[in-house]
N, C-alpha and C positions, 0 to 999 in steps of 0.2 A: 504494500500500500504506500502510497506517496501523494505529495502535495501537486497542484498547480504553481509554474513556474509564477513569479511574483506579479507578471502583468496578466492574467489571465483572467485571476478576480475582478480586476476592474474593465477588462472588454466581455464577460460576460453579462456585467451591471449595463454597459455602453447597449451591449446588446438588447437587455429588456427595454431599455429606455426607445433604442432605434426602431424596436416593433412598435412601438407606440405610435414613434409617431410618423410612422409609414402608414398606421391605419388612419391618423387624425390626417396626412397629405389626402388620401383617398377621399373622406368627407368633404375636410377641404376644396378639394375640386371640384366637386360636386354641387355642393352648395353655394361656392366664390362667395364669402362672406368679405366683408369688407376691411379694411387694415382696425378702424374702431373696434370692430366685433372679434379681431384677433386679438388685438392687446387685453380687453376685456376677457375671454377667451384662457389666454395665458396667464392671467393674473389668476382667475380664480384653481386653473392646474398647480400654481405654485402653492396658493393656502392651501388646496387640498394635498400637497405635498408635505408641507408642512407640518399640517396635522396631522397627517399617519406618522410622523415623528415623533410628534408630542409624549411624552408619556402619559400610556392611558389612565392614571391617575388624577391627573391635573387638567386632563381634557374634560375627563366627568367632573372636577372641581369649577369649572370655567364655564362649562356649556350645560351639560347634563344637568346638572345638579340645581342651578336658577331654571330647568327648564323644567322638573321635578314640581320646584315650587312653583310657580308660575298657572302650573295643571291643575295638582292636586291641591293648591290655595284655595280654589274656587270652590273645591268638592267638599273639602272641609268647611267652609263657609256655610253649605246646603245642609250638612249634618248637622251645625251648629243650629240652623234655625229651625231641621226637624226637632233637636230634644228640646229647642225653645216654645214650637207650637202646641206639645201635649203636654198633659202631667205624667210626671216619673213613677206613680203609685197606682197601684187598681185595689181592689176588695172583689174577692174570688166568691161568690155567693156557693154553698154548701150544694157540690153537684153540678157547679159551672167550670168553666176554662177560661183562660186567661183573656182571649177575645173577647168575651161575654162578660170580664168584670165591670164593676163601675168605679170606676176614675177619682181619686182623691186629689183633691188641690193640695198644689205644691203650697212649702210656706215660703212666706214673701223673701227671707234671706237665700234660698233657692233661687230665683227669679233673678235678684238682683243680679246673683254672680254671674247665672250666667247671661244677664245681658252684658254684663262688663267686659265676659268674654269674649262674646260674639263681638263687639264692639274695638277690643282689641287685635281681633283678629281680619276684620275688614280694613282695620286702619292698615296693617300688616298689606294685605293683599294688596291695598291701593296705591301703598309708597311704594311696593315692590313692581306694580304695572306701569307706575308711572317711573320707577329709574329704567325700566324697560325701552319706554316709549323714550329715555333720555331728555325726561323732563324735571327730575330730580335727580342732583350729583350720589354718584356711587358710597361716597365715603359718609355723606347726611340720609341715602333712604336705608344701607343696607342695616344700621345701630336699631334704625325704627322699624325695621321690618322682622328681624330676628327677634327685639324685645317683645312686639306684639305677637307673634306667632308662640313662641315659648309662653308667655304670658296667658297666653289666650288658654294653650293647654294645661298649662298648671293650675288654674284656676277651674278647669272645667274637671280636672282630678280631685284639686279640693272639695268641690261640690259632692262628686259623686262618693269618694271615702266618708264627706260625714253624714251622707245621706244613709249609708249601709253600716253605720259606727253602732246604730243602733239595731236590732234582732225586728224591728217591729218599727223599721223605717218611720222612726218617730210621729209612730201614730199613738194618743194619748189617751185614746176613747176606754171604756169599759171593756171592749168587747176586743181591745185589740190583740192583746195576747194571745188570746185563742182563735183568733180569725185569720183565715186567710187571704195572704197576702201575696205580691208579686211587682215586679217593676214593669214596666213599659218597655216598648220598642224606644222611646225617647230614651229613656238610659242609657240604652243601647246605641243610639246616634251618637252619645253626647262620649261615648267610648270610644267610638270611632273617630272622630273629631280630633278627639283630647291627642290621640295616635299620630293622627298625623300633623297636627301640627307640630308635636315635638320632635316627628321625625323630619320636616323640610327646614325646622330653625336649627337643628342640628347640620344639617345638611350645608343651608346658606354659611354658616360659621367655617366651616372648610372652606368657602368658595371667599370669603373676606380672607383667608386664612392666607389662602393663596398666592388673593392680591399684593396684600399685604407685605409678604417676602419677596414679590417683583418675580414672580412665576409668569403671570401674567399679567393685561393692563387692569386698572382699577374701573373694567366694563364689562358689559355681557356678550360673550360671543355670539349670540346670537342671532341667526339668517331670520330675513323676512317668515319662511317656512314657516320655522319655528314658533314664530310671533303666533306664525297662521295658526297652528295648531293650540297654543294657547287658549286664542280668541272664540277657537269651536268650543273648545270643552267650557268653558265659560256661557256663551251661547246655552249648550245642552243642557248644561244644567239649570239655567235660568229658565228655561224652555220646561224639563220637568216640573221645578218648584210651581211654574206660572200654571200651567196643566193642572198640575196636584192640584193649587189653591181653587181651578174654576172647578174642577172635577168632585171634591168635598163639598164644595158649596151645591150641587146640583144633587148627587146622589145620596146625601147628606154622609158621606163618610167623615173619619178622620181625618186631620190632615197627613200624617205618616201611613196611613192605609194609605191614600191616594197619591202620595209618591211610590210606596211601594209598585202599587198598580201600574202607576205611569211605565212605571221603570222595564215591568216583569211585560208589557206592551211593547216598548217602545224599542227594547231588543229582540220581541218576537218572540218570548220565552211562552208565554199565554199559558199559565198554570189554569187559572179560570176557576180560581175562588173566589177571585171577588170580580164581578162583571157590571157595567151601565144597567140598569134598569126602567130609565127612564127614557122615553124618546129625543129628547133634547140631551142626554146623557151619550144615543147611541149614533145620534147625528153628529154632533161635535168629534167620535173617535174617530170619524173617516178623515178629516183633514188631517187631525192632531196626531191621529199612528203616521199616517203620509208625511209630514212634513218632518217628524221624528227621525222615523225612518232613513227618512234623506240626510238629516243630520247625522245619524250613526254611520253614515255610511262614508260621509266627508272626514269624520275624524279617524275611521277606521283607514281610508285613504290615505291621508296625512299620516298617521301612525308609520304604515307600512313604508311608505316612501322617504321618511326621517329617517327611522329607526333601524328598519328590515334590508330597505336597498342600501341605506348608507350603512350600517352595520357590515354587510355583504360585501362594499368597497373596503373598507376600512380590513378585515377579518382576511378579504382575499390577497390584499396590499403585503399582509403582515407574514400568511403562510406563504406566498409567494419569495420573501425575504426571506424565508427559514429553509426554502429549501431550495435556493442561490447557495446560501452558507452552507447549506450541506451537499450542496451538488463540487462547490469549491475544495472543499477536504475530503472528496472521498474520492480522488482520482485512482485509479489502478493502473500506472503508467505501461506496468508489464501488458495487462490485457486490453489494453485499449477500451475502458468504458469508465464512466461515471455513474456512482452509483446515486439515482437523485430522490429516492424517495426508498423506506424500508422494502420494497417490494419491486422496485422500477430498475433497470439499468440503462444508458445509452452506451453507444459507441461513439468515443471521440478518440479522434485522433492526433496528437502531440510531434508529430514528421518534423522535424524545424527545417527538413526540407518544402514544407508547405509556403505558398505567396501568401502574401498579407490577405488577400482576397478568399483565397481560400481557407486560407485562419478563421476570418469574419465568418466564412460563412459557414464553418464548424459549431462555431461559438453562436450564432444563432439556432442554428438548429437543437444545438445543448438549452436551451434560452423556452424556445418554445415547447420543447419536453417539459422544462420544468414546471412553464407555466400551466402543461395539461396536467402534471400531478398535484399542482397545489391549487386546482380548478375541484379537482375531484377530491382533495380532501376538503377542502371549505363546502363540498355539497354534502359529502358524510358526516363533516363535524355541524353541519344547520341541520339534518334529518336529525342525527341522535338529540339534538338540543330542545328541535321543538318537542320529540316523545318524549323526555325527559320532563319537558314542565309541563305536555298534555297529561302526562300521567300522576305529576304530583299534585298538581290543580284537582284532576279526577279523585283520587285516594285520598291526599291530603282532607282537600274539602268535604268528602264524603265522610271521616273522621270527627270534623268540627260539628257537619249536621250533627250527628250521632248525639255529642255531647250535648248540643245545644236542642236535641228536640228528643233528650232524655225522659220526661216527664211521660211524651206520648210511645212511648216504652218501643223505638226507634231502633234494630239492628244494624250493624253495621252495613251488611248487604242492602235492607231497605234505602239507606243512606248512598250506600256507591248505584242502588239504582234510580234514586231521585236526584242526584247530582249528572249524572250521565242523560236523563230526559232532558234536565236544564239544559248545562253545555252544548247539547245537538239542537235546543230550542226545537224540542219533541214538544214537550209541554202536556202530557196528555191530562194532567190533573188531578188524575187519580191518590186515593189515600195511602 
């Protein structure tokens, strides 16, 4: 076994680069775009050059991670003002279910906090969209957005720890001890909420973190794209909330049942427990599943082409790079091949009788072997990836049902079979 003489590694690199852009001349002629549209053109191959540099650390600290909050700000927001719209408490009447309790008012020190929350928490969101939009300097929104997000959840924790400090959720009555009792889907929001806002102020704190040390600038990397896909998930859910609120008012639901509903709609899931009953209930769903719809579908777009395509560049960029380097040290000078992937071999030839010409185009052809073996690993490492989280999402989730729908004496099979109707948005309803 032996190495490539000293200039080899760098005319096989030459060589990746020269397929390039023997493909972009082909475009190129094609289309004759103009000297503007090349410069433009060239500038954004060098960022994205750049970027597959970056370490991917610092790249999620920069980009990903305002882009994290940005999303899930808005979602947190929607769950903050579900645990806001109901009471945290029911009374379970002898022989009923938790659906069928009746509702105990929260006490007023409940209320407050969490409006203070919510309140913090929108501030948060809105110094953070507006250093987005670069309308507020990085160093004065990022203090007020981390403190309001953090704040927002630690307050909506306090809430809920002194709300359960008590065996009988400080209810005072005669009858309370022995009565049964239960929380709310709002509890339940205000848990989820409390979650994520601690996780995206945690998160921004690496991305100040960053700045900070002059990793990067004290801005958001952020493409218009990205913006875009903010701007949807914001949309949908204000979209839901807006639904819910007209949709309770008509069928006289809850207001948390009627997001529920929107929701279990508006991705098609249609469990079809809780359904319109009213004709003006079942008018309004034809537009509102339609317009829904279409929004699901612009964000699931957006998603894939952020995340999925660019992930795909970035993933193929890198094993492409891994196995240059390993196509580079694993010459076999005796046998004339390169060994470029655990399973692949080419034949190259090293003659220093050979013309530069036909070096080049050695060296290419070594070039575009590598790039069909690390074409077809980045296809086998995104199958196992996506099975891997089809199937923990599946099992996993099907786990958490179990736990949480304990009471209606729920196995776990019941559970991986109600999680798998959802997922495929079977939906068939059944008990």
């Amino acid at each position: 076994m032996s190495t490539l003489d000293p200039g080899l590694g760098d005319t096989v690199k030459t060589a990746s680069k020269d397929l390039k852009h023997a493909t972009d001349d082909v475009e190129d002629d094609a289309g004759k775009p103009g000297p503007e549209a090349g410069e433009v053109q060239e500038e954004e191959e060098e960022e994205e050059e750049e970027d597959y540099r970056e370490p991917s650390h610092w790249w999620f600290a920069s980009t990903a991670f305002p882009l994290l909050a940005g999303t899930f700000g808005p979602m947190a927001n929607g769950f903050s003002i579900c645990a806001l719209a109901n009471y945290w408490r029911v009374y379970i009447p002898p022989g009923g279910t938790e659906e069928h309790g009746v509702e105990i008012k929260d006490p007023a020190w409940l209320i407050a906090i969490n409006v203070l929350s919510l309140a913090c928490a929108i501030t948060g969101n809105m110094t953070l969209l507006l250093n987005m939009a670069r309308r507020v300097k990085f160093s004065i929104a990022q203090p007020i957005t981390i403190i309001g997000f953090l704040l927002a959840g630690l307050l909506l924790i306090v809430d809920m720890v002194a709300l359960t400090a008590s065996p009988t959720y400080w209810l005072t009555g005669n009858d309370a001890p022995g009565a049964n009792h239960a929380l709310t889907e709002a509890f339940y929001y205000a848990i989820f909420a409390a979650m994520i806002y601690i996780i995206i102020g945690s998160l921004l704190c690496f991305t100040v973190y960053g700045a900070v040390k002059g990793h990067y600038e004290k801005d958001f990397k952020l493409t218009n794209s990205q913006r875009t896909l903010m701007l949807q998930t914001m949309m949908f859910i204000a979209y839901i909330l807006l639904g819910a609120l007209v949709f309770s008012r008509i069928e006289n639901w809850n207001f948390t049942v009627a997001v529920y509903w929107a929701d279990v709609t508006l991705l098609t899931v249609g469990l079809g427990d809780y359904t319109p009953s009213t004709d003006l209930g079942r008018g309004l769903v034809i537009p509102f599943a339609l317009g829904g719809i279409l929004m699901v579908g612009l964000v699931v777009g957006s998603i894939r082409s952020l995340v999925l395509d660019r992930g795909k560049e970035k993933l193929g960029a890198r094993i492409t790079e891994k196995r240059r380097h390993h196509a580079i040290h694993n010459v076999d000078g005796r046998k004339q091949t390169i060994r470029i992937s655990y399973f692949a071999k080419v034949d190259f030839s090293t003659d220093p009788s050979l013309s530069p010409a036909q070096r080049r185009e050695e060296e290419f052809k070594v070039m575009r072997k590598v790039q069909d073996a690390a074409e077809r690993e980045r296809r086998n490492m995104a199958l196992l990836t996506s099975l891997s989280f089809g199937l923990l999402l599946w099992f996993v989730g099907a786990a958490i049902f179990m736990v949480a729908e304990r009471n209606q004496q729920w196995t776990y099979f019941d559970s991986v079979y109600f999680t798998y109707i959802c997922l495929l948005t079977i939906g068939y309803g059944g008990e």
